[in-house]
N, C-alpha and C positions, 0 to 999 in steps of 0.2 A: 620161149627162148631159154637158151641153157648153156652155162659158160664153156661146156665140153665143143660146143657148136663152133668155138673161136678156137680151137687149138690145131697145130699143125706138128710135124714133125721140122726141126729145123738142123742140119748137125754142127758140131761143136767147134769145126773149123768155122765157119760163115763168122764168127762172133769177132767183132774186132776188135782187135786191144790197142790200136792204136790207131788215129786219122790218119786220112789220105795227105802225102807232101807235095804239091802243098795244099793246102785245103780245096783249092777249086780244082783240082784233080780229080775228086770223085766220081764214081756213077750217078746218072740218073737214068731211074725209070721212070719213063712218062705213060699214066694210065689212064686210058679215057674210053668213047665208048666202044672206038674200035679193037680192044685190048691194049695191050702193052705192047710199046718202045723201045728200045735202047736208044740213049743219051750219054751224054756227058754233063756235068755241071754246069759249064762254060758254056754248053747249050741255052742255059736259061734263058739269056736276053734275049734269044729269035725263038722261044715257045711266048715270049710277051708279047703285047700288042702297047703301041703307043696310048697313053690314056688308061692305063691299069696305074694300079697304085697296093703297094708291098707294105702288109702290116706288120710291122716287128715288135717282139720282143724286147726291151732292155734292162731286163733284170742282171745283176751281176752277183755270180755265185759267190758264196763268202765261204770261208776254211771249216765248213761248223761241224765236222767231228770231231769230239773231246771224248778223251779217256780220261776214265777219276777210277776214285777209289772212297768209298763210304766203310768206313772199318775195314771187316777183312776184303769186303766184299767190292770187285770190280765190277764197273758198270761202262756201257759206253752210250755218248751221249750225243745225237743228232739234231743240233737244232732246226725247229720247223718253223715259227712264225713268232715275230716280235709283234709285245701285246702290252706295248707302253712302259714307263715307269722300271724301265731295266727288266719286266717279264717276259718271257719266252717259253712257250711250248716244244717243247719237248720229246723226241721219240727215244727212248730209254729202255736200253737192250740191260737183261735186268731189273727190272724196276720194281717186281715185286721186294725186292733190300730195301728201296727206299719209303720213307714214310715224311709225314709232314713235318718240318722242324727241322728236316737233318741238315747238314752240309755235307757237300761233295769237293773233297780236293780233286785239283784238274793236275794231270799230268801235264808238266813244262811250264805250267802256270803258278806257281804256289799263290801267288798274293788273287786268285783265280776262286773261291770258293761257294758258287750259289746253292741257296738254300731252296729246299722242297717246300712248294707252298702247297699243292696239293697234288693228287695223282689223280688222271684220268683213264677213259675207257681203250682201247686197245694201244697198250703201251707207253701212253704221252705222261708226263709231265711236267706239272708250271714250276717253272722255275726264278727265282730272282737272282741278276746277277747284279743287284746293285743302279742305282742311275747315271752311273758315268760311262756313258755308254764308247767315250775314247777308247777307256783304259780296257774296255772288253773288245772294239775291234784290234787295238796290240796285242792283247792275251790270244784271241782267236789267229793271229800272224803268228805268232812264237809257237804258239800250241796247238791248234787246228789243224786237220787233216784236207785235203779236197775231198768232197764226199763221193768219191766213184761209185757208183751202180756196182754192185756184188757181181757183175758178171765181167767186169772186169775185171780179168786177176792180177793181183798187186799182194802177193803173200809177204811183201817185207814192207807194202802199205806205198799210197803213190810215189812217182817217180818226179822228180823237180820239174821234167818239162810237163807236166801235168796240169799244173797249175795253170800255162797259158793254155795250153791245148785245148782244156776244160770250160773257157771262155771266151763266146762271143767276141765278134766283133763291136756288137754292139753294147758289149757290156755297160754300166753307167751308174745304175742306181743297185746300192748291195739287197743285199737279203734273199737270192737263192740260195736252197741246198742240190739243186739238178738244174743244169743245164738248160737251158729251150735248144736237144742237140741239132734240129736243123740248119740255126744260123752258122752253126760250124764249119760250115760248107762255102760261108760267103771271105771271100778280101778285098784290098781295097779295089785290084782292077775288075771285079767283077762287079762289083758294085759300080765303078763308073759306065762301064758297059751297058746295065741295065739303065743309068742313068740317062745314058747318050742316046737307047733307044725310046725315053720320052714315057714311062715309067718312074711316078712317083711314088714319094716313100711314106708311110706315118707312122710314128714312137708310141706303142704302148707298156704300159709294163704287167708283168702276173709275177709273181714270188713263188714258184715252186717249189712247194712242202716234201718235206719227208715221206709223206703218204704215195707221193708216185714211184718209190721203191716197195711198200708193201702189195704182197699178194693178193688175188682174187680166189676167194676160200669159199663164198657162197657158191652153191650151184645151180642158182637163178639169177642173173649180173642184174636182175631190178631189185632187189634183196641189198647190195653192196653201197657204201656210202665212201666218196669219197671225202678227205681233210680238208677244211677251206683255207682258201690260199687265198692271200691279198691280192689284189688287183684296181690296176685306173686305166681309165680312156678319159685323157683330157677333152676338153670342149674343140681344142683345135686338131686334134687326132681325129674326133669323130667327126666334125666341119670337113677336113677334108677328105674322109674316105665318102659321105654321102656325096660332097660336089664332083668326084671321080666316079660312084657311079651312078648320079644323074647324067653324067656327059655322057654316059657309053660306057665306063671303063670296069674291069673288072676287078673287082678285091683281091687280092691274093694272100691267104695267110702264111704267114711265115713262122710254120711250127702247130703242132695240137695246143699249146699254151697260148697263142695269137688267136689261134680260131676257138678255144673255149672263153675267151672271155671276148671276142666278136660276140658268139653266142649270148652271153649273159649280159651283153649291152644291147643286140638289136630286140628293135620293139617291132611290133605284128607287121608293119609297111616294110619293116627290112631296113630301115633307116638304126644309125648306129648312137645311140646315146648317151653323154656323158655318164662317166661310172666311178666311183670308189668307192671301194669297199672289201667284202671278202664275196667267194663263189666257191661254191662245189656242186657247179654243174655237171652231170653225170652224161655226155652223149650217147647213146643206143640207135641202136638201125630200130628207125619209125620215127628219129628227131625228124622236126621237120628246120632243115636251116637257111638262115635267113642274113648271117654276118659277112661270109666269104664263097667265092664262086670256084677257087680254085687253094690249091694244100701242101704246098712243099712240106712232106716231113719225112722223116728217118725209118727203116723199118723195124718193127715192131716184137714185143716178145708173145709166145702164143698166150692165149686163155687173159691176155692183159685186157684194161681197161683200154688203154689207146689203140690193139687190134680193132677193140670194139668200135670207139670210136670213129677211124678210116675207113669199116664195114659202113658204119652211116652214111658218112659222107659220101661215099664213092660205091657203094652197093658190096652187100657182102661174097654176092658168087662170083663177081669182078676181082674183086679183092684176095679172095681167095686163087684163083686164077693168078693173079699180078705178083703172089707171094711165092704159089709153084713155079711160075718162071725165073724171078727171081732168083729161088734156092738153086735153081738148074743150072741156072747163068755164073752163079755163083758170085752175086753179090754178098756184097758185108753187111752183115746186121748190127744194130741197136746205136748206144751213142755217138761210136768213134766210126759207124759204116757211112754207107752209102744213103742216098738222099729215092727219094719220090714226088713227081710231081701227078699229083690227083683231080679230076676237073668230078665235080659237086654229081652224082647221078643222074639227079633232076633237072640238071643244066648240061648238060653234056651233047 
């Protein structure tokens, strides 16, 4: 296996810069084993079946890019995961400047100043901003950027409606720096729609780190380590995704962030286990999975981990297939595009 194996040509119109208005306007492509669909979003609820039950995401993304300055030297700062006691890790554009000890004045923040407690291996780190952890989500509102994915272009930096646009509807509990951007797709009438066709719902949450904006540099993807990122499946999240599919029903995950930590809670039966904690579960074509039968997500950047990942799930020559039509069709890629829904290889 070889990360060249995952890349595609894709051109630079496809790439969206902004969502579909209104959000359940988008495309879907629906891929299974007869190949690929053309849909609508608002297609969803008649691709469901009564007795499926929809696993969400409710992480809610927080402002955490900060600009500082350490002497002369400018740095920028991405928070990726809160590690108690006012610490947070860190991705630090820069960071050979900083050493242990220093402070970092934050731009728009002044009374804003964490100190370096130590530095880690690929650009991270730990920083302390204190235990008042109020007075850091105000600083993060006043000062904080929305973390846009680089391939969004925003050269005077994002734009005010960015902030909603950026977030779920299911937003709830803070602490992403990216989006889970499949939910992007849902409102409220589509949600009761799916509701009305007798498809249930379960809350989980993953905190999407900083590390799902960096690159894939190795050139063997079993080589590569992804950052861990928080995550929970409450007792009654998992209660009910196994009694939906005891009855018949199928899982649906809603996003690669829903179905990686499916992943990292289901045990050998397939059955889904209470979880909290952290994950950097790595998916590759040969996972065998056992959390979700079916994948609503977004399409993908090439040579990524998440290509990788929907090659798993959904078979790579498939995939590959569903992406050339796709680009032909001239769907929208990456956060702000178009949606996918994928049925499991092995189930299909």
């Amino acid at each position: 296996m070889r990360t060249e194996d995952f890349d595609f040509d894709l051109p630079e119109r496809l790439i969206a810069q902004a969502p579909a208005r209104p959000r359940d306007a988008a495309r879907l492509l629906v891929v299974g084993r007869d190949g690929a669909g053309d849909r609508g979003m608002r297609d969803l609820p008649g691709l469901l079946r009564p007795g499926d039950i929809m696993v969400v995401n409710d992480t809610r993304v927080i402002p955490a890019r900060l600009r500082g300055q350490r002497g002369d030297a400018a740095v920028e700062i991405m928070l990726n995961r809160a590690e108690g006691g006012g610490l947070w890790e860190a991705l630090v554009r820069n960071a050979r400047r900083l050493r242990p000890g220093d402070t970092v004045a934050i731009e728009g923040a002044p009374a804003l100043a964490p100190r370096v407690v130590e530095r880690r291996e690929g650009g991270m780190v730990l920083l302390d901003f204190g235990p008042d952890q109020a007075a850091l989500a105000m600083a993060l509102e006043a000062a904080g950027e929305v973390p846009l994915p680089p391939y969004i272009a925003r050269p005077e930096g994002p734009r005010p409606e960015d902030r909603e646009d950026y977030q779920t509807i299911f937003a709830a509990r803070p602490g992403a720096v990216a989006a889970p951007t499949a939910s992007l797709h849902f409102t409220p009438a589509l949600l009761a729609a799916i509701a009305a066709r007798g498809v249930g719902q379960a809350v989980v949450t993953l905190h999407v780190g900083a590390g799902t904006f960096l690159p894939m540099r190795a050139e063997d993807p079993r080589e590569h380590k992804l950052h861990p990122e928080w995550g929970e499946v409450t007792e009654q999240a998992a209660a009910a995704i196994n009694a939906a599919r005891a009855a018949g029903g199928r899982v649906v995950a809603i996003g690669t962030t829903a179905l990686r930590l499916l992943e990292t809670a289901a045990q050998a039966d397939g059955r889904i286990a209470p979880f909290r904690g952290l994950t950097d579960i790595f998916l590759l074509p040969g996972h065998r999975f056992r959390g979700a039968d079916l994948l609503l997500t977004n399409f993908h950047l090439p040579r990524s981990t998440l290509f990788m990942l929907v090659s798993a799930f959904a078979g790579t020559a498939r995939m590959r297939a569903a992406y050339a039509h796709a680009i032909a069709e001239g769907y929208r890629f990456y956060s702000y595009g178009d949606g996918s829904l994928l049925s499991r290889e092995d189930a299909a």
